[in-house]
C-alpha positions as CSV (number, residue, x, y, z in Angstrom):
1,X,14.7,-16.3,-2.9
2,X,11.1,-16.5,-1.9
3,X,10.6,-18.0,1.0
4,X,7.4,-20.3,2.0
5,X,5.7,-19.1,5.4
6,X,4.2,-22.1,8.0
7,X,0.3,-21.8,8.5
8,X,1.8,-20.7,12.3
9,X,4.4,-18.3,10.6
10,X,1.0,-16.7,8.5
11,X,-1.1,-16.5,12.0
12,X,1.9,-14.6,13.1
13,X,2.0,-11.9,10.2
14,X,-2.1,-12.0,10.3
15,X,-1.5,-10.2,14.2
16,X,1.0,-7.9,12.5
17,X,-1.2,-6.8,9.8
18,X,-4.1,-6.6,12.3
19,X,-2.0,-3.6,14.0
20,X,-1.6,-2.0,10.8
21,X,-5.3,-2.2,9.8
22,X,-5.9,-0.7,13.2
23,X,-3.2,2.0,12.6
24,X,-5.1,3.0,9.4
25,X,-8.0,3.0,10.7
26,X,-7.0,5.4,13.6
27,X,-5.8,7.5,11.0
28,X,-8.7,7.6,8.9
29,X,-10.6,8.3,12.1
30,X,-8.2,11.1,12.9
31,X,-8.4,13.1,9.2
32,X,-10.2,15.8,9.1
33,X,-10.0,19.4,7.1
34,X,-7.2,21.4,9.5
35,X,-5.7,18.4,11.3
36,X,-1.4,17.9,10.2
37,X,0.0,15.0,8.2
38,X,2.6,14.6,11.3
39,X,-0.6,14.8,13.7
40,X,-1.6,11.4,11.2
41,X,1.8,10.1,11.6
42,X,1.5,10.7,15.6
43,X,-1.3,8.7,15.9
44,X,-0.1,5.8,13.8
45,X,2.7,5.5,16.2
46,X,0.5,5.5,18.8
47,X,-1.6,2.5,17.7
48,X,2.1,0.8,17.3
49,X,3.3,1.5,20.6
50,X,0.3,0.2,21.8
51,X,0.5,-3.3,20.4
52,X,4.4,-3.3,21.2
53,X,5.4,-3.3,17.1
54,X,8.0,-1.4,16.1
55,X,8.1,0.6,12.7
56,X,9.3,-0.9,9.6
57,X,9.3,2.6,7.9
58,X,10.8,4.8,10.8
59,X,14.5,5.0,9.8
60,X,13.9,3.1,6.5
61,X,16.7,3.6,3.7
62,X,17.2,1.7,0.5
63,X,19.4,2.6,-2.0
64,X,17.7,5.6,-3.8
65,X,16.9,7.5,-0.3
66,X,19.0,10.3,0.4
67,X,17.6,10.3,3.9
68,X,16.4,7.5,6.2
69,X,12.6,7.9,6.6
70,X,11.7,9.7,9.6
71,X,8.2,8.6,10.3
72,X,6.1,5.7,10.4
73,X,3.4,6.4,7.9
74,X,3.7,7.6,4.4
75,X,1.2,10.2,4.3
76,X,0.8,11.4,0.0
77,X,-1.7,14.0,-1.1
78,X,-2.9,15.0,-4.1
79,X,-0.7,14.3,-6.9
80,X,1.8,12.9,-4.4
81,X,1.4,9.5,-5.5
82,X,3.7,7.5,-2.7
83,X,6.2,7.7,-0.3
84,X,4.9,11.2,1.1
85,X,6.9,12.6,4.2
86,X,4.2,14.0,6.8
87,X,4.9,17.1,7.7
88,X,3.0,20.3,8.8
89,X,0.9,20.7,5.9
90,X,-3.1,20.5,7.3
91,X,-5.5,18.7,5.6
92,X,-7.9,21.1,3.1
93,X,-11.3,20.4,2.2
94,X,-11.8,18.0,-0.5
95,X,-7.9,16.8,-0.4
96,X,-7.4,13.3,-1.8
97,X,-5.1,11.5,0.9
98,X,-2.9,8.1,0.8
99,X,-1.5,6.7,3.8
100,X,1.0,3.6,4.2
101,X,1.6,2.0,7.1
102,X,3.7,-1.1,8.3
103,X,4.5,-3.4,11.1
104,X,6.6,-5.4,12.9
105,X,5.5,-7.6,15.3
106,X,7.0,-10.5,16.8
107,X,9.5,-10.7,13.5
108,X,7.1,-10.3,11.6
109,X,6.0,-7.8,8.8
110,X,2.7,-6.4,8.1
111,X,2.1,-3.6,5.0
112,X,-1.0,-2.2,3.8
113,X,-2.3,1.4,2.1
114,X,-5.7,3.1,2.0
115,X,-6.6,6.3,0.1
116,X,-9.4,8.7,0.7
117,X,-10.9,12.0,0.4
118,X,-11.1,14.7,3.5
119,X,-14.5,17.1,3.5
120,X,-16.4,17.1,0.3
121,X,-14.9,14.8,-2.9
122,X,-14.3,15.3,-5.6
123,X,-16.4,12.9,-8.5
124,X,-12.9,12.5,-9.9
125,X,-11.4,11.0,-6.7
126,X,-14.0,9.2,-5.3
127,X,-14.2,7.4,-8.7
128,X,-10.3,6.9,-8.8
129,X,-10.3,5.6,-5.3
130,X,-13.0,3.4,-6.4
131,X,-10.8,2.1,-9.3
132,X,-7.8,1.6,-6.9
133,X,-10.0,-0.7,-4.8
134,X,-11.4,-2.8,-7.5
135,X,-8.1,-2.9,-8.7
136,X,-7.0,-4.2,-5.6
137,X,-9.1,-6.6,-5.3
138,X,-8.9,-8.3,-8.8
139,X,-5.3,-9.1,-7.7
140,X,-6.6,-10.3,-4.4
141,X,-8.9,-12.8,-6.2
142,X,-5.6,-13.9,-8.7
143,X,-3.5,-14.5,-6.0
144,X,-4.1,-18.2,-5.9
145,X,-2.5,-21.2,-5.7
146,X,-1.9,-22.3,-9.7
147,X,-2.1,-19.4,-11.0
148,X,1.0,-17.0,-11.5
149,X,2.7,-13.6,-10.8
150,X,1.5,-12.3,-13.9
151,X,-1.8,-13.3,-13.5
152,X,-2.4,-10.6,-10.2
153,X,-0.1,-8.1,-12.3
154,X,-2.1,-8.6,-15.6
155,X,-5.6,-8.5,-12.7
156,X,-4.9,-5.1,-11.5
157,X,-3.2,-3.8,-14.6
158,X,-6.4,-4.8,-16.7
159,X,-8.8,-2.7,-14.1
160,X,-6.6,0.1,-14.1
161,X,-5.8,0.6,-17.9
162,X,-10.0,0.1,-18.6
163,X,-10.9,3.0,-16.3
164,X,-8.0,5.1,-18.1
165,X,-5.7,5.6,-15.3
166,X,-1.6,5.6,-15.6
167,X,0.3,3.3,-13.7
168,X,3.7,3.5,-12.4
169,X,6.3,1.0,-14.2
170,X,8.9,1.1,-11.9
171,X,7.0,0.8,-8.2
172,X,4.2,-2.2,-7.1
173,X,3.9,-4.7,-4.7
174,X,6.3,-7.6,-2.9
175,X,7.1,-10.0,-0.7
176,X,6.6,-9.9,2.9
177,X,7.4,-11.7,5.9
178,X,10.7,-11.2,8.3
179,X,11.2,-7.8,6.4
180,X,8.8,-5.5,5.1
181,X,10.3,-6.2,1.0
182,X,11.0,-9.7,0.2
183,X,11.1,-11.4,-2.6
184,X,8.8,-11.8,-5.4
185,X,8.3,-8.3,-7.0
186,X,4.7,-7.7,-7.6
187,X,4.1,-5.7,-11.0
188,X,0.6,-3.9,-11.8
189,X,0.8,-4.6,-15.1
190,X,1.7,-8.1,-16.9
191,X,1.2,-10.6,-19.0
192,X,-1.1,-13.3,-17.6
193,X,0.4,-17.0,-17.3
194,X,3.6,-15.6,-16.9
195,X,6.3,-15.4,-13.7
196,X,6.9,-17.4,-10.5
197,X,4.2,-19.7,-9.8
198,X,2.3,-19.1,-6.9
199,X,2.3,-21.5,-4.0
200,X,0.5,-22.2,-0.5
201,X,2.9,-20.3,1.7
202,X,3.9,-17.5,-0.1
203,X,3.3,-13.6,1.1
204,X,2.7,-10.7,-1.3
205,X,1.6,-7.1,-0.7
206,X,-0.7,-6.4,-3.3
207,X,-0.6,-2.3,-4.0
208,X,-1.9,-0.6,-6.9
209,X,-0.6,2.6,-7.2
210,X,-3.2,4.5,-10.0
211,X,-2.3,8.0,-11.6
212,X,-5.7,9.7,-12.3
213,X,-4.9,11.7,-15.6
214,X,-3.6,8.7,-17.4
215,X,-0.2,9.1,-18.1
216,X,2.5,6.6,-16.7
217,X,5.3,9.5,-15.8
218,X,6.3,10.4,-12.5
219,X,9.0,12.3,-10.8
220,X,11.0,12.5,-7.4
221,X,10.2,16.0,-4.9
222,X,13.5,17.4,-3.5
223,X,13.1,15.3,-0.8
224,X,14.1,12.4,-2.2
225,X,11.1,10.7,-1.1
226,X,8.3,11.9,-2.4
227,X,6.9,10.3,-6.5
228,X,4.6,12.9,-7.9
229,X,2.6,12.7,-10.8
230,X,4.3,15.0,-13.8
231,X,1.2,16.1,-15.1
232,X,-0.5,17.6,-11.6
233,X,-3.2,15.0,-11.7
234,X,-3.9,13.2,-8.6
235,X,-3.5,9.3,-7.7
236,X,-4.5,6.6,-5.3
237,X,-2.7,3.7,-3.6
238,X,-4.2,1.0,-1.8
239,X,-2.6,-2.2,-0.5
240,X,-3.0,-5.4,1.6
241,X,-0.6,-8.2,2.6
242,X,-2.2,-11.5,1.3
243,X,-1.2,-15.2,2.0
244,X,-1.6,-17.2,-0.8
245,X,-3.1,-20.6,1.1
246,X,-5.1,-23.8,-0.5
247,X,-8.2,-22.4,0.9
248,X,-7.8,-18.9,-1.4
249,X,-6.0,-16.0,-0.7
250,X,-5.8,-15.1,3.2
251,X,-6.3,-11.0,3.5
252,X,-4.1,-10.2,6.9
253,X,-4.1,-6.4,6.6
254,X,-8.2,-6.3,6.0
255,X,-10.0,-3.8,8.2
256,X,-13.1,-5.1,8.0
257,X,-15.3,-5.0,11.6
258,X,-12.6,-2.3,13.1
């Protein structure tokens, strides 16, 4: 059931999401050629404890986890596409890096993802990041009321096939609100027209998840965690939590002016 969040109930998750988008920005801050994914992870916490939110990933476990999540970013690099575990690995020059981060604050659930490169990019990655981000934002400027799921899939779907990049079938965005994943799914690819309608009220993360050498296969690591790209080649994943209002989609994870 997808519930419809109050203009208060949205001011509420835009305060969440604000500790996220300061959480990934710390981290961003923080990367740097030698520094450790759990130094990242560290940091995020920090920013959390800070603002008194707790961590919607930290202890996480749905149904396909053989392990609750022990931190409170995912932290993917290279051909790690999502749910990377930080560990001690340090950062290398010219690493492509994803990190996830949630909130809860008050109740209420913030979500959001940014990819970059560390030291000197790669043309390949700064242009896949690139792609992510347009493709990002293409289902930020569909997500509005009239218009329907599968016009924000069919969005970032249509941004990512054109550039050539895979996507992953299985894994894209949701709702948000009291808990992290609510109802609608969000797809990356669709058929425009198509799926729930979308309605003042409603909160989706938007996250397109690209694989850079074009193919749509994936695979699990041995941790149980960790979706990797079968072909070696590296991906992106960028997200924000979006109302859908009257006035136009409502961006509550953006980290613009931090």
């Amino acid at each position: 059931m997808v519930e419809l969040k109050t203009d208060t109930s949205i001011d509420a998750m835009h305060e969440a999401g604000q500790v996220v988008a300061r959480a990934l920005t710390a981290v961003r801050q923080t990367a740097d050629v030698g520094v450790s994914l759990l130094e990242l992870d560290a940091v995020a916490h920090e920013v959390l404890r800070e603002a008194g939110a707790a961590s919607p990933f930290l202890g996480y476990r749905p149904s396909f986890a053989p392990t609750p999540f022990p931190a409170v970013i995912c932290a993917s690099v290279n051909d790690a596409i999502v749910h990377g575990i930080p560990d001690g690995y340090r950062l290398r020059d010219g690493d492509l890096v994803s990190i996830d981060c949630g909130a809860i604050l008050d109740g209420w659930a913030g979500d959001s993802a940014v990819s970059f490169t560390v030291g000197t990019p790669r043309a390949a990655d700064v242009t896949l990041i690139e792609s992510a981000e347009r493709a990002l934002a293409a289902g930020i400027d569909a997500a509005v009321v009239g218009n329907r799921i599968g016009d924000i899939a069919h969005a970032i779907g249509s941004v990512c096939r054109t550039a050539g990049y895979g996507i992953m079938e299985d894994f894209g965005g949701h709702g948000i609100g009291r808990h992290m994943h609510e109802d609608p799914g969000v797809p990356n690819e669709g058929r425009p027209g198509r799926g729930l309608p979308l309605r003042h009220g409603m909160v989706i993360a938007i996250e397109p998840m690209l694989i850079g050498g074009g193919r749509d296969d994936y695979h699990c690591a041995p941790d149980g965690w960790t979706l990797r790209t079968n072909d070696g080649s590296r991906a992106a994943h960028v997200e924000h939590t979006v109302a859908i209002t009257e006035a136009g989609p409502r961006v509550l994870t953006s980290r613009d002016g931090l």
